[in-house]
N, C-alpha and C positions, 0 to 999 in steps of 0.2 A: 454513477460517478459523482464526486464531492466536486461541486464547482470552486473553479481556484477563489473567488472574493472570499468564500465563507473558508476554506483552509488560513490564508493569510491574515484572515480577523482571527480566526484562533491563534496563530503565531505571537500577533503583536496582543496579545493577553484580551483583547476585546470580543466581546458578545456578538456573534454574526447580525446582521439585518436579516430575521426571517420573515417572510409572509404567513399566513394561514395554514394554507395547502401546503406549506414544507415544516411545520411546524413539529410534526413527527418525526423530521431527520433531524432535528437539532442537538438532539442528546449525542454528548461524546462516544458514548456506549456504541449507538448506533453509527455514529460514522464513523468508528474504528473498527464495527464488523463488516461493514460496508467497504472498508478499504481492506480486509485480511480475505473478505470472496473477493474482491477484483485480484488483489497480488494469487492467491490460490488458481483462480481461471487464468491467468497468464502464467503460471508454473503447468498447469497440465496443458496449454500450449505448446510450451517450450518443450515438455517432455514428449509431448506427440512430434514434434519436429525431429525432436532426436532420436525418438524411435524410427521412421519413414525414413530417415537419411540414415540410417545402420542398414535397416530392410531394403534400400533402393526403391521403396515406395515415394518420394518424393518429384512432387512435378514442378516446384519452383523453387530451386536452392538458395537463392538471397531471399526468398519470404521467409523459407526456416531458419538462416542463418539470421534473423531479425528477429525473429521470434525467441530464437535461441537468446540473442545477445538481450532482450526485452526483457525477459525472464531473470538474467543473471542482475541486470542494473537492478531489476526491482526487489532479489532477494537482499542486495547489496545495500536500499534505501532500507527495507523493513529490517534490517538488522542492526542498521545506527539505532535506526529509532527506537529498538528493544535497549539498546544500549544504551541510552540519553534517560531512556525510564528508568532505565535499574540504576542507573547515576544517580536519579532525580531523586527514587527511593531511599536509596543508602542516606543522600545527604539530609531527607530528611526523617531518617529513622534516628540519623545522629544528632538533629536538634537537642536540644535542653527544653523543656519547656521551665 
């Protein structure tokens, strides 16, 4: 998981503070695969939830119903986010140089 100081140093256009030993998460590359498995294992979550509560397999109905709704929020986020890219693209495929 992407701890929040180094997300919101990326936000505000600045270079996170890394040490050594995380030196290796620091590429964009890597922390936007790192956050596409995290939202992926909370989608097969959510579908395992919704599969147990079809089947009547389920033994606690507010953990899937959280799971469920955890899933939908986080398709919800990664999908602005695809969107604010493909913005980002367009506006700057349209530059002049």
């Amino acid at each position: 998981m992407i701890p929040i100081n180094k997300l919101s140093a990326l936000q505000n256009g600045l270079t996170p503070s890394v040490d050594k030993s995380d030196a290796t998460n620091s590429d964009f590359s890597k922390i936007l695969k790192e956050s596409l498995e995290e939202m992926n294992d909370i989608q097969v979550k959510g579908d395992r939830a919704m599969a147990d509560i079809a089947t009547g397999q389920v033994k606690d109905l507010h953990q899937a119903a959280i799971a469920i709704n955890k899933a939908e929020t986080n398709m919800k986020m990664m999908l602005e986010v695809r969107n604010k890219a493909l913005s980002a693209y367009k506006e700057i495929s349209r530059t002049q140089i």
